[in-house]
C-alpha positions as a Markdown table, in Angstrom:
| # | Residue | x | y | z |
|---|---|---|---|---|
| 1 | Unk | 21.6 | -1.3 | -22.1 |
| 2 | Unk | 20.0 | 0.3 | -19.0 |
| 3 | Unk | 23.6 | 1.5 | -17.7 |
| 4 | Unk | 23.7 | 3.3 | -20.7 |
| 5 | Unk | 20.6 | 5.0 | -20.5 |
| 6 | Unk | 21.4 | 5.6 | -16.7 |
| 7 | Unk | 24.5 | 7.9 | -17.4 |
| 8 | Unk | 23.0 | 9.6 | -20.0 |
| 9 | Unk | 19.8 | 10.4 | -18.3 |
| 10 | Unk | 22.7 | 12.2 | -16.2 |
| 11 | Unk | 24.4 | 13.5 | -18.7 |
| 12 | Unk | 21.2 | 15.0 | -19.8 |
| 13 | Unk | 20.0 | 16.1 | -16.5 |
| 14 | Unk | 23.2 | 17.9 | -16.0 |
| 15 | Unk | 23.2 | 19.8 | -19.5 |
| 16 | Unk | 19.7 | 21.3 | -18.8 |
| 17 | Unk | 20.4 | 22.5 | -15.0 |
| 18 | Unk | 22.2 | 25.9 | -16.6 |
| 19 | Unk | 24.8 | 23.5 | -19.2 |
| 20 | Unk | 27.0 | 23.2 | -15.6 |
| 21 | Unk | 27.0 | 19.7 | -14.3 |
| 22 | Unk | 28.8 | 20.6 | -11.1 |
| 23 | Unk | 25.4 | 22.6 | -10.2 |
| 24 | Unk | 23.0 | 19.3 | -11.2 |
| 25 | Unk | 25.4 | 17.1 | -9.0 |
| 26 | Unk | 25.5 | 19.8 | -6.2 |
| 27 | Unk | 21.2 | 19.9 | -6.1 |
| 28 | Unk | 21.4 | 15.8 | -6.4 |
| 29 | Unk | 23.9 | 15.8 | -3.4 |
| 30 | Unk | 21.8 | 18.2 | -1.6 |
| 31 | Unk | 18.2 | 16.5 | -2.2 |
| 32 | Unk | 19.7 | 13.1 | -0.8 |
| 33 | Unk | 21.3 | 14.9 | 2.4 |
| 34 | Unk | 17.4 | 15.5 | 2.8 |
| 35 | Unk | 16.4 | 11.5 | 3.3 |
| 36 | Unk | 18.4 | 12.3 | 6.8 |
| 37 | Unk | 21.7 | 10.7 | 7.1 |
| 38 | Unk | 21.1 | 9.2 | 10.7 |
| 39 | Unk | 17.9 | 7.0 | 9.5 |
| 40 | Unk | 19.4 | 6.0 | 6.4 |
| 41 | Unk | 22.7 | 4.8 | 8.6 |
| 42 | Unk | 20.6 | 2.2 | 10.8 |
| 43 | Unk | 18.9 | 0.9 | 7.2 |
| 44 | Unk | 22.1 | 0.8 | 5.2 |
| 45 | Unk | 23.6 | -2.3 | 7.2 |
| 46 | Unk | 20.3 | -4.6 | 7.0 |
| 47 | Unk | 20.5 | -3.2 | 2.7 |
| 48 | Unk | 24.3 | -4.4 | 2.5 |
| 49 | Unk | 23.6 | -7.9 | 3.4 |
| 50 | Unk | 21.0 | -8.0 | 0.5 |
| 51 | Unk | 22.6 | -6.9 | -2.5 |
| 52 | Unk | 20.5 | -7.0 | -5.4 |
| 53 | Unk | 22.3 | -6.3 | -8.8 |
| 54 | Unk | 20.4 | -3.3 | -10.5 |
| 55 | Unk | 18.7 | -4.2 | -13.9 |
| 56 | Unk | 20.5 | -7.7 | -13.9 |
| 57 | Unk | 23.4 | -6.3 | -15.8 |
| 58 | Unk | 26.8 | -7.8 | -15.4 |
| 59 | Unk | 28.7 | -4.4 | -15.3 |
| 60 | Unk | 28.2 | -1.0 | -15.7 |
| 61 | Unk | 29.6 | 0.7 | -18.4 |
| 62 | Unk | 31.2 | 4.0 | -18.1 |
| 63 | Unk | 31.5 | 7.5 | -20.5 |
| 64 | Unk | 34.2 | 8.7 | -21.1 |
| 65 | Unk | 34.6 | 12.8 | -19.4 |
| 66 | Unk | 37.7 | 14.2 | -17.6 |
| 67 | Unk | 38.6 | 11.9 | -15.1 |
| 68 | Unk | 40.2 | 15.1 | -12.7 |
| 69 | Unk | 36.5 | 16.7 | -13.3 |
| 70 | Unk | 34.8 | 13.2 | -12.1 |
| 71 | Unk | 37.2 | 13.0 | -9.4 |
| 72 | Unk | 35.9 | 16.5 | -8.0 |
| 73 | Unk | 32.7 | 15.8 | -8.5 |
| 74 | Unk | 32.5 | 12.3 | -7.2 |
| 75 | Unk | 31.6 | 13.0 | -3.7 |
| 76 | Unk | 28.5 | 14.7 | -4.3 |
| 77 | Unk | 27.2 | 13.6 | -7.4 |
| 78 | Unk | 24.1 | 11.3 | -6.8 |
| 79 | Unk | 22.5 | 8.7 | -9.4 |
| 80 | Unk | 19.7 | 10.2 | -10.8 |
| 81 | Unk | 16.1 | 9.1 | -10.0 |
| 82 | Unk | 14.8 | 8.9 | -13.1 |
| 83 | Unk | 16.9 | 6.4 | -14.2 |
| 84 | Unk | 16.4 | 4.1 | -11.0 |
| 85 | Unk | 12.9 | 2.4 | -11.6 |
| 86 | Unk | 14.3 | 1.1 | -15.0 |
| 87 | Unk | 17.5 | -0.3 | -13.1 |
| 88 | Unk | 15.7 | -1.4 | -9.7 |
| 89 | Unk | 15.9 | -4.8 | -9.4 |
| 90 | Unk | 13.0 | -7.0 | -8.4 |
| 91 | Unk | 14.1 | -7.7 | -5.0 |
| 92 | Unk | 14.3 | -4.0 | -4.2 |
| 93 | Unk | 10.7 | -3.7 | -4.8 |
| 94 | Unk | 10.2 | -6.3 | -3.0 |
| 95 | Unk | 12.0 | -5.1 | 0.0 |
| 96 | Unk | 10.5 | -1.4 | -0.1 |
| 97 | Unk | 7.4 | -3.0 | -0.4 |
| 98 | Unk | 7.0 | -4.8 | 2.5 |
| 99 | Unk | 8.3 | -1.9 | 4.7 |
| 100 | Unk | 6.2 | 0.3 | 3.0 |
| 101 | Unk | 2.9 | -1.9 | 3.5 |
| 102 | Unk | 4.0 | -2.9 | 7.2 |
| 103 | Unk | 4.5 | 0.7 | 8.0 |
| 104 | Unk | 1.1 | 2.0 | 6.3 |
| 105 | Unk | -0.7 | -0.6 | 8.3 |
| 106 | Unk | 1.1 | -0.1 | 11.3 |
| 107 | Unk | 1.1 | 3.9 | 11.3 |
| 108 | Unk | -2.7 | 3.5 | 10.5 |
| 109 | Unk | -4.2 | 1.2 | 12.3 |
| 110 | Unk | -6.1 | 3.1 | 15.2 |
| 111 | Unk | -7.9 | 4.6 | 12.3 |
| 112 | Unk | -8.7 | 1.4 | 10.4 |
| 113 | Unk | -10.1 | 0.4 | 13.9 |
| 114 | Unk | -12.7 | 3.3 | 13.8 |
| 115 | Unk | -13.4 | 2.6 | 10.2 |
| 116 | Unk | -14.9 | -0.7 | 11.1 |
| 117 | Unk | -16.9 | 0.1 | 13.8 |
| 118 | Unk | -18.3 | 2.8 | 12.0 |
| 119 | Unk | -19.6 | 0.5 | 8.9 |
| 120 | Unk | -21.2 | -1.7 | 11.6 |
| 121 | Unk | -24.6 | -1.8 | 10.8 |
| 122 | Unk | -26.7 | -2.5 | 14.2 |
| 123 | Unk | -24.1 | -1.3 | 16.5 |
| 124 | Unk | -24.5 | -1.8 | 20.0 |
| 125 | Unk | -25.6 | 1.7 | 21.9 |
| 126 | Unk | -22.2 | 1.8 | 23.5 |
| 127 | Unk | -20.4 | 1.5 | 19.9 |
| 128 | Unk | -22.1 | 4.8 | 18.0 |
| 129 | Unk | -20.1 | 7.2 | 17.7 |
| 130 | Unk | -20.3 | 10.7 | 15.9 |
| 131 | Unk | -17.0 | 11.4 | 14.2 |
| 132 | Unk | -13.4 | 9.2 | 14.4 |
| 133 | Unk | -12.3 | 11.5 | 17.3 |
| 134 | Unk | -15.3 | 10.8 | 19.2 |
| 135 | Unk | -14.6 | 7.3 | 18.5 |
| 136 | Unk | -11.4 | 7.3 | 19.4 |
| 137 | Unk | -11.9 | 9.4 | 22.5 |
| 138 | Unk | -14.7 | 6.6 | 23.9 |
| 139 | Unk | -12.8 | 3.5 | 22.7 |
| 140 | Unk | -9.9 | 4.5 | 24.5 |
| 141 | Unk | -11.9 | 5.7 | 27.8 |
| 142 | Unk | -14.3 | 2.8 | 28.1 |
| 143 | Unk | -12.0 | -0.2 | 26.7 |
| 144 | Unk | -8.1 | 0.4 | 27.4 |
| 145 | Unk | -5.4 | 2.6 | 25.4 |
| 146 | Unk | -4.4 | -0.5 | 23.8 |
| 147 | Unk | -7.7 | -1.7 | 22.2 |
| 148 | Unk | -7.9 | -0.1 | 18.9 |
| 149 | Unk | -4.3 | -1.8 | 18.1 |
| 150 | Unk | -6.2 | -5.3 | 18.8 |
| 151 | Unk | -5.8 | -7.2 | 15.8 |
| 152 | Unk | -2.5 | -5.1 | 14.7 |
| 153 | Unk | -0.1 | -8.4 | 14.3 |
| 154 | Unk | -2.1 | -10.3 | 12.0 |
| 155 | Unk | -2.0 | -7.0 | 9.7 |
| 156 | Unk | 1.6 | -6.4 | 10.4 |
| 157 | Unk | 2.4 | -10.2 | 9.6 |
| 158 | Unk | 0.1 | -10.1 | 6.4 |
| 159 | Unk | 1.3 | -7.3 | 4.9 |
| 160 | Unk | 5.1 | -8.1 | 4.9 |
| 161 | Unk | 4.9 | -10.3 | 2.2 |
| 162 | Unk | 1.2 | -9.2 | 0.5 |
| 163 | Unk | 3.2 | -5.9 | -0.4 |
| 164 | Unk | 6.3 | -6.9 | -1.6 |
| 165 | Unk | 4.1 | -9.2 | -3.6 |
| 166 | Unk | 2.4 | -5.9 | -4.6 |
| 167 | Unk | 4.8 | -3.5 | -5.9 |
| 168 | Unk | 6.9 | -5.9 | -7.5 |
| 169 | Unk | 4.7 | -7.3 | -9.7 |
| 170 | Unk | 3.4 | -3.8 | -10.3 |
| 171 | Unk | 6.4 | -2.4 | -11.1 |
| 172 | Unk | 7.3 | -5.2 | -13.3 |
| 173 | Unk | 3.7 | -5.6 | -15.0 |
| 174 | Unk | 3.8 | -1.8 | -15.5 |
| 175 | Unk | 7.3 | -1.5 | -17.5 |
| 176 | Unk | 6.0 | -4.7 | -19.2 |
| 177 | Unk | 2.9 | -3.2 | -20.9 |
| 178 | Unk | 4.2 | 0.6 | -21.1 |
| 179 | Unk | 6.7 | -0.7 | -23.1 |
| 180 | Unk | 4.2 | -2.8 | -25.3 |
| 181 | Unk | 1.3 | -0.3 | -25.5 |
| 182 | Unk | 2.9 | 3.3 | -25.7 |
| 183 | Unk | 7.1 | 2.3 | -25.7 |
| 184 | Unk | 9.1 | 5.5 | -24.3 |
| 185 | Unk | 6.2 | 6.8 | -22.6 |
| 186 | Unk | 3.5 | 6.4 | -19.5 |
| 187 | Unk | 0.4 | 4.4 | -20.1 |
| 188 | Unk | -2.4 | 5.1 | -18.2 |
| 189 | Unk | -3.7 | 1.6 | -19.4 |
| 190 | Unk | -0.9 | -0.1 | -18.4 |
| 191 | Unk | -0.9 | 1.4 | -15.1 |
| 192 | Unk | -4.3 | 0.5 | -14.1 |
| 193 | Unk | -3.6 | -3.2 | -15.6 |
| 194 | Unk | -1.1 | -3.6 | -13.8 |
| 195 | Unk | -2.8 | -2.7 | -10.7 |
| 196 | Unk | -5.6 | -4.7 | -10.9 |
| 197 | Unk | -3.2 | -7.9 | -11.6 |
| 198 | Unk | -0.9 | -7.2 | -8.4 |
| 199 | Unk | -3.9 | -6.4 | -6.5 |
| 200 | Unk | -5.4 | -10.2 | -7.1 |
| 201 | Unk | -1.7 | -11.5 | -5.5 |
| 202 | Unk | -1.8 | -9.2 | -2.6 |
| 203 | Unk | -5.6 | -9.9 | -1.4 |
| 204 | Unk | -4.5 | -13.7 | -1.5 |
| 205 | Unk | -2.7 | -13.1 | 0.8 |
| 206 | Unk | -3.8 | -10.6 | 2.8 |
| 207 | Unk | -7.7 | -11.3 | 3.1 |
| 208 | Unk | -7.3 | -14.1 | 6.1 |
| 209 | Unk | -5.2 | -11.6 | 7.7 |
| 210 | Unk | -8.1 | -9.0 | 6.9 |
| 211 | Unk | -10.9 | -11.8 | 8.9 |
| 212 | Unk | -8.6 | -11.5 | 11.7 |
| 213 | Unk | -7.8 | -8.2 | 12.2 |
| 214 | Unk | -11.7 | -7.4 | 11.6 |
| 215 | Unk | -13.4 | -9.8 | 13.9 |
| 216 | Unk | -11.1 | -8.5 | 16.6 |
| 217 | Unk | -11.6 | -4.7 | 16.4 |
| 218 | Unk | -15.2 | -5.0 | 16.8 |
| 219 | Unk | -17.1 | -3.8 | 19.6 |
| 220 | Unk | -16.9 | -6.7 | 22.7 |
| 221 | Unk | -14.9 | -8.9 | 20.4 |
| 222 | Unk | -15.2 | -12.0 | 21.9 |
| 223 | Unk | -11.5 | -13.3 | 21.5 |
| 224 | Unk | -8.5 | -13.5 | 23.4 |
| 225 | Unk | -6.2 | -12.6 | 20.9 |
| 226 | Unk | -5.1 | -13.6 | 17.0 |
| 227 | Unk | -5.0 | -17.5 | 17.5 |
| 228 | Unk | -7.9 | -17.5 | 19.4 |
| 229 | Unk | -9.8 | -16.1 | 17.0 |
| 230 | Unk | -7.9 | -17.9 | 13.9 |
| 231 | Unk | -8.8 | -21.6 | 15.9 |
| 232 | Unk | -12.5 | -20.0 | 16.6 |
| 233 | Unk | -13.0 | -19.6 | 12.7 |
| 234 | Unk | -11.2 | -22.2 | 11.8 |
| 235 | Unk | -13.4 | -24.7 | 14.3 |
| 236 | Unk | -17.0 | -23.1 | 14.1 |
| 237 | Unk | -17.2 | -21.7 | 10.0 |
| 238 | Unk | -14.2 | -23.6 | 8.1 |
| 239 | Unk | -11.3 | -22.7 | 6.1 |
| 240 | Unk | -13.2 | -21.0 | 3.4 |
| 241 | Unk | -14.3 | -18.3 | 6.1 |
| 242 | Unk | -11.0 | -16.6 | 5.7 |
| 243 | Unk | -11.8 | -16.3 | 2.3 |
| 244 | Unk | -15.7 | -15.5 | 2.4 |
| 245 | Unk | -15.3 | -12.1 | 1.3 |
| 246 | Unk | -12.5 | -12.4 | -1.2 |
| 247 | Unk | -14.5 | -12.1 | -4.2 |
| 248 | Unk | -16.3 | -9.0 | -3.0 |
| 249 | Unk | -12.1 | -7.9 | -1.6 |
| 250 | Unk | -11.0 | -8.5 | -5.2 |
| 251 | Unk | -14.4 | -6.6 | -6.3 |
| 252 | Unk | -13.9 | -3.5 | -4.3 |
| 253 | Unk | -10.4 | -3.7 | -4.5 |
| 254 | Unk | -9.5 | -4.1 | -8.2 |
| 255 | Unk | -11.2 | -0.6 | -9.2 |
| 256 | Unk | -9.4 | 1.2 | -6.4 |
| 257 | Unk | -6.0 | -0.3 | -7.3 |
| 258 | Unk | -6.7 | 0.7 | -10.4 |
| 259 | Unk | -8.2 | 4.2 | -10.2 |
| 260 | Unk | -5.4 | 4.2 | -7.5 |
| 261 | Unk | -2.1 | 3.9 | -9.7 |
| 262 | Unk | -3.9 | 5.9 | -12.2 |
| 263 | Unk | -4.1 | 9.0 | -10.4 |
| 264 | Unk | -1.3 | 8.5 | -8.9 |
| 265 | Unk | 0.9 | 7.8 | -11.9 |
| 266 | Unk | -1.1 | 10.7 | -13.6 |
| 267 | Unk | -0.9 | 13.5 | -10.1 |
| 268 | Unk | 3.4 | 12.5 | -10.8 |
| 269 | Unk | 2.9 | 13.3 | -14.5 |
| 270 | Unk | 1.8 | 17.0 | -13.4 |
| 271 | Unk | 3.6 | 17.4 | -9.8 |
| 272 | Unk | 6.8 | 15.9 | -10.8 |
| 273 | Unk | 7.4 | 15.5 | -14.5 |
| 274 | Unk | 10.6 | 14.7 | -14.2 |
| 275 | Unk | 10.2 | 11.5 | -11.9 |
| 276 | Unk | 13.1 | 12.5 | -9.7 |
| 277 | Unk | 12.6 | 11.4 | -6.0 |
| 278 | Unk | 10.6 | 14.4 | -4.6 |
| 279 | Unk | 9.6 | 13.5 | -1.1 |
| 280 | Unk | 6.4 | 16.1 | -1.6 |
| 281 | Unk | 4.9 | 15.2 | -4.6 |
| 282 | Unk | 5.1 | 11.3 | -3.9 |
| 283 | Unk | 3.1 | 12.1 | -0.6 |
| 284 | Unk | 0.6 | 14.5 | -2.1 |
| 285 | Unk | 0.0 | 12.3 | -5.1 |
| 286 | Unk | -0.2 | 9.2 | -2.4 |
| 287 | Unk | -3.0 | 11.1 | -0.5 |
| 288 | Unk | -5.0 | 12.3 | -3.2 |
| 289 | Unk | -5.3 | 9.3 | -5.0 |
| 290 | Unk | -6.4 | 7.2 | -1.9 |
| 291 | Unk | -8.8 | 9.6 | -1.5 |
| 292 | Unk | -10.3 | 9.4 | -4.5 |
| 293 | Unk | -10.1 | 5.7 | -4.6 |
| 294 | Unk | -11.5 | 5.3 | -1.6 |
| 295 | Unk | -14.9 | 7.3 | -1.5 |
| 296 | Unk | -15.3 | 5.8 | -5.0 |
| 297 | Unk | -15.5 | 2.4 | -3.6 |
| 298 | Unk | -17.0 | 2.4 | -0.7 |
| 299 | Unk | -20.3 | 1.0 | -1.4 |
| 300 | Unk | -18.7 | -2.3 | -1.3 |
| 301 | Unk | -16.0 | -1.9 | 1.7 |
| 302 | Unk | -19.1 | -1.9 | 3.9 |
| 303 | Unk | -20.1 | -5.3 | 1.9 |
| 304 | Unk | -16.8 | -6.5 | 2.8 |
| 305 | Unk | -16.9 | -5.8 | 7.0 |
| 306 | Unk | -20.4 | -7.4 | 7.2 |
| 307 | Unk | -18.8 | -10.6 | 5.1 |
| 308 | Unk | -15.8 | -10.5 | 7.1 |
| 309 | Unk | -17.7 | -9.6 | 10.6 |
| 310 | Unk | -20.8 | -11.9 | 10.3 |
| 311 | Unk | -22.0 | -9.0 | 13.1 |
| 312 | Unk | -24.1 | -11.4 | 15.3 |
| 313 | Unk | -26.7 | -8.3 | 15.7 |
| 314 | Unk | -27.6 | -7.8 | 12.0 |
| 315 | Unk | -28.0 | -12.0 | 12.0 |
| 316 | Unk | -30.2 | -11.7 | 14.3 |
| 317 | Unk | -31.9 | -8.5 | 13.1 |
| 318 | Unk | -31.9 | -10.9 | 9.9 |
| 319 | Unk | -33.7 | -13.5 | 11.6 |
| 320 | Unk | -36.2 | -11.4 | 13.5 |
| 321 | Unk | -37.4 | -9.7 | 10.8 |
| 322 | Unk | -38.5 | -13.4 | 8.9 |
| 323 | Unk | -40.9 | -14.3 | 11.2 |
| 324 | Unk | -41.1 | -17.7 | 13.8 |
| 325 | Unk | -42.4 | -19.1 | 10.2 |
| 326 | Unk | -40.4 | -17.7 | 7.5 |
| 327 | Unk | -36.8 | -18.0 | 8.8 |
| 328 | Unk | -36.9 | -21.3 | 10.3 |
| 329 | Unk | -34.8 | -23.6 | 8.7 |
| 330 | Unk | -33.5 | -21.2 | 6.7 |
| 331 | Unk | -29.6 | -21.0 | 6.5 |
| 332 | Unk | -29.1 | -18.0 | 4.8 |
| 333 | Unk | -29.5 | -15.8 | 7.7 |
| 334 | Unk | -27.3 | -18.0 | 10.1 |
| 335 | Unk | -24.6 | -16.4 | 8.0 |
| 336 | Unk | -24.3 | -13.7 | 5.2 |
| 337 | Unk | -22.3 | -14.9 | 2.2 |
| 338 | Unk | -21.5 | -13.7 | -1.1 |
| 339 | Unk | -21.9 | -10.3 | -2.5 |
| 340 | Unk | -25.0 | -10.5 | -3.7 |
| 341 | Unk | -26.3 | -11.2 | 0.2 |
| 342 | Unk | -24.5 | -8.5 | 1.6 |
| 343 | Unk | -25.4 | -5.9 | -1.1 |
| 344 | Unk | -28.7 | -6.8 | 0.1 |
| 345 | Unk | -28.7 | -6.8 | 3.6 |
| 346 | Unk | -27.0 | -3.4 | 3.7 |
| 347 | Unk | -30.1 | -1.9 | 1.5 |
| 348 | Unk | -32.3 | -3.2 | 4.0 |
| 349 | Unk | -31.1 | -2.3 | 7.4 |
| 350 | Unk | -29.3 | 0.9 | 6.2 |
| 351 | Unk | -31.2 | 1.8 | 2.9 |
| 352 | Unk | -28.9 | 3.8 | 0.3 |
| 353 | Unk | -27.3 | 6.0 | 3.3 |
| 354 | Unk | -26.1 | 2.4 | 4.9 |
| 355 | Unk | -23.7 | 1.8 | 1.7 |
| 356 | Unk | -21.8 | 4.9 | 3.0 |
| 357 | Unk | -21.3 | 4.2 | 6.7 |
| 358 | Unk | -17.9 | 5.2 | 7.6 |
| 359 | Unk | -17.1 | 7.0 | 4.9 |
| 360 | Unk | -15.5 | 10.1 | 6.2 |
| 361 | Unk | -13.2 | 7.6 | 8.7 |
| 362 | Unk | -12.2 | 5.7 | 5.1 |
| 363 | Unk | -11.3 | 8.5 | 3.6 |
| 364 | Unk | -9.0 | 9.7 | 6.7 |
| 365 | Unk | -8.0 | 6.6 | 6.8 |
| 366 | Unk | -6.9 | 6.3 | 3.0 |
| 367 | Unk | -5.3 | 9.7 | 2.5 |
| 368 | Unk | -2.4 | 9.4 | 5.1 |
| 369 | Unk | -2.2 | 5.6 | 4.2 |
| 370 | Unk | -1.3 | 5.8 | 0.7 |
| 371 | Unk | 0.7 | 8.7 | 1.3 |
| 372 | Unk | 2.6 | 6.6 | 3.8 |
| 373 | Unk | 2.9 | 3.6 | 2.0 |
| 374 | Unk | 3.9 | 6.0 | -1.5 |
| 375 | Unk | 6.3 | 7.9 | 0.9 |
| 376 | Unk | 8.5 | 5.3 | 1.8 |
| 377 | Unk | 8.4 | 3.4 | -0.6 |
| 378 | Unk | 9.4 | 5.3 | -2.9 |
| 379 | Unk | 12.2 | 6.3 | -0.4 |
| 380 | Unk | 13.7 | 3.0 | 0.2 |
| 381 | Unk | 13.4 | 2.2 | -3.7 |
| 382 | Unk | 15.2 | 5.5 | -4.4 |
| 383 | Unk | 17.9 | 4.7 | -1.3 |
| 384 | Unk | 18.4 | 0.6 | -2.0 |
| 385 | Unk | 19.2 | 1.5 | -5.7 |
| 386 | Unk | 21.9 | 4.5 | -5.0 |
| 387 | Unk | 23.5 | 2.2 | -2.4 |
| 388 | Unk | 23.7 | -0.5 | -4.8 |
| 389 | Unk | 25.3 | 1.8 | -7.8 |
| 390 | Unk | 27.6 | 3.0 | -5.0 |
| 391 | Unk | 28.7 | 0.1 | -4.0 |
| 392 | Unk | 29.1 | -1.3 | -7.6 |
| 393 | Unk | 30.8 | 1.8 | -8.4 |
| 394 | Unk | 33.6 | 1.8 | -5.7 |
| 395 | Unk | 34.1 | -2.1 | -6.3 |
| 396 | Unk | 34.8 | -0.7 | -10.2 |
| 397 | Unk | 37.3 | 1.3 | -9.2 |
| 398 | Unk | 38.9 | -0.9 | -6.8 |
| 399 | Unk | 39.5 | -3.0 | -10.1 |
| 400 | Unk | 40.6 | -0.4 | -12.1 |
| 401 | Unk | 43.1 | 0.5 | -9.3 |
């Protein structure tokens, strides 16, 4: 049973911290004082009122030691994390999740701004900028402190539920396939499958919100705010324009979820062999891998903006270029659609060079956002689960009493 293994992953950890389990229950005391006691008071009330049961079991069994040595021990001894992925129930994923995602995007979004201006490939003369400071610096002079957050509800709405979808189907998927493909052990395999199948759930969800948010951090946007544009779509291109670019999404996406988790999953291997909640190696892991993702696929994240942007310049660059003869008639350059189209319309406005615009604000974007999103929710995972032994363990002895 996974109680089992629980305690004796203590047991364990304990016997190898110098045979004394006073000093392993001391530096797990200690290392949860970290998380910050005041934060984790304002979270624990909303966590109470949610109680999932960890790993589904019924009750947790118990070993049997000197009950005066548990007693002294009690206060400080903290569930280990090792053993809390395996107990974690689905709704805690869930829940970390979506606070992770809402806060990555949240935390994040001035840059994401800048990132898709800078793949914009016939930007107006006021919208080139050198570097994302300089773009930052002239957004905010020329159009309001408040304009590179345009946009930031439909994220903030959208990835809620497209990350608890996320994690907990790539938490679940992972154990699945570890367990099938190398049992006792990591899979790299099953870590990269698993990301590629949680990745398809969360673009479903998030792409419209990604149309949205897009359209309206462009240079002279021309709507009033998120429904207004949603209506605008909606009235002039169809439903399926919220989902134009979800093939070439799933395209860019499914090789960085999955290069993603696996250097992520294999960065933990090395940083933190253990798996025990370690703040530092979660984040450093979190920002390498994004990086690494991220300048790997970014060929076809500027395929995505023009899909998702339709920039009116670039159509009519398009359209230009054909001829009064050539393009007349012609439909394809009203709007760019599929891959294939945008693949090559980037080749020829930007040549080779264009499948890299924005590269550098991508990357800076990437690197605090997965460490972010890695950061917390690996926190709240860690925190949700020890609450929920807690409580399950004082309602035990309450019984017993």
């Amino acid at each position: 049973m996974e109680a089992d293994g629980f305690v004796r992953r203590r047991r364990m950890t304990a016997e190898t911290t110098g045979n004394d389990p006073g000093v392993a229950g001391a530096s797990a005391g200690a290392e949860v004082r970290w998380l910050g006691g005041r934060f984790w008071g304002v979270s624990e009330s909303i966590v109470g009122s949610l109680s999932p049961r960890i790993g589904g079991e019924t009750e947790l069994q118990t070993v049997d030691f000197n009950r005066s040595a548990q007693d002294a021990q009690t206060e400080d001894s903290e569930p280990d994390y090792e053993g809390l992925p395996q107990g974690a129930s689905t709704s805690t994923h869930m829940l970390a999740g979506a606070v992770a995602g809402i806060m990555e995007h949240c935390l994040m979004f001035p840059i994401d701004c800048v990132k898709t201006r800078m793949q914009s490939l016939q930007p107006a003369p006021a919208a080139r900028y050198r570097n994302v400071m300089d773009a930052l610096r002239r957004i905010i002079a020329t159009e309001g402190i408040w304009r590179p957050m345009r946009g930031l509800n439909a994220t903030a709405v959208g990835a809620g539920p497209a990350h608890a979808l996320y994690f907990a189907s790539y938490e679940k998927l992972k154990k699945t396939l570890s367990d099938v493909i190398h049992p006792g052990a990591n899979s790299h395999l099953a870590n990269g499958t698993a990301g590629c199948v949680a990745t398809l759930l969360h673009d479903a969800i998030m792409n419209p919100a990604e149309v949205v948010k897009q359209r309206m951090q462009m240079y002279n946007s021309p709507y009033r705010g998120v429904m207004d544009c949603v209506r605008a779509v909606w009235y002039k291109e169809g439903p399926a324009a919220f989902y134009r670019s979800y093939t070439t999404q799933l395209t860019m996406n499914v090789p960085f979820q999955a290069l993603h988790f696996m250097t992520y999953e294999y960065l933990q291997e090395l940083l933190n062999p253990h798996r025990q909640y370690n703040p530092s190696s979660h984040m450093m892991s979190g920002a390498l891998a994004g990086a690494i993702a991220a300048a790997a696929t970014t060929p076809l994240d500027v395929c995505k903006t023009l899909l998702n942007t339709q920039e009116s310049l670039t159509l009519n660059s398009l359209s230009s270029s054909q001829g009064p003869g050539q393009g007349h008639g012609q439909g394809a350059h009203r709007q760019i659609s599929g891959l294939a189209h945008a693949f090559r319309t980037v080749y020829r406005l930007g040549g080779l060079q264009g499948f890299f615009k924005g590269v550098q604000a991508r990357i800076i974007y990437q690197m605090p956002s997965t460490a972010i999103s890695w950061s917390v929710y690996e926190f709240f995972k860690y925190g949700l689960t020890k609450h929920q032994h807690n409580k399950r363990r004082s309602q035990q002895k309450e019984a017993e009493i």
